[in-house]
N, C-alpha and C positions, 0 to 999 in steps of 0.2 A: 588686607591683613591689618589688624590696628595693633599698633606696637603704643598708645596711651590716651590716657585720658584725663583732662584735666579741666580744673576750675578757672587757673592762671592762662588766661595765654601768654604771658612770657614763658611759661615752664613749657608749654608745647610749640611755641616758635623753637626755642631750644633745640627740642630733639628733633622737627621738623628739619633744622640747619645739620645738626649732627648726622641727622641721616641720608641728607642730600651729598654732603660731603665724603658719604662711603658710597655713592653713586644709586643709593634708593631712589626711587621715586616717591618720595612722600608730600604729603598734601594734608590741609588742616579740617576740620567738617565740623560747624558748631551748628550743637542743636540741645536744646532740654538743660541750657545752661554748663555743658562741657563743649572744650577744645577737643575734637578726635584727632589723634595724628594716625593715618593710615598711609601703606603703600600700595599701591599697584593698582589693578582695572582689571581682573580676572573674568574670562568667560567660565573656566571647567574650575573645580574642587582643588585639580591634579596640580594647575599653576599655580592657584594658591599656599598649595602646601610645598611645593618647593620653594617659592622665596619662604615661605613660614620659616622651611629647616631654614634657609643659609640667614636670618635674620636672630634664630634662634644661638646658630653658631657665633654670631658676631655679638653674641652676649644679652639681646633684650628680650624681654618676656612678649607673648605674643596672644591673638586671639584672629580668628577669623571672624570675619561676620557677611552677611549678606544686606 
């Protein structure tokens, strides 16, 4: 689940910190000149879309991807 994307990596260490601090698992993936910040390691759709909602509910915008 990518919760951003950025040019800065100070702006994606950021949220990367913010979101380890609410017990996400997130991790950074630079490629094509952006910071990705993403959580999790999903095998099925179904895990992803549950952390999506409860990351959804703790207020960031979100995207799945494969």
């Amino acid at each position: 689940v990518q919760v951003g994307a950025f040019r800065n990596e100070n702006y994606a260490r950021n949220l990367q910190e913010e979101l380890m601090e609410m017990n996400f698992p997130a991790r950074i993936e630079m490629g094509d000149g952006y910071y990705r910040v993403r959580v999790g390691n999903f095998t099925t759709i179904d895990e992803a879309s549950n952390l999506e909602r409860r990351l959804k509910r703790a207020g960031y915008q979100t995207i799945i991807v494969t």
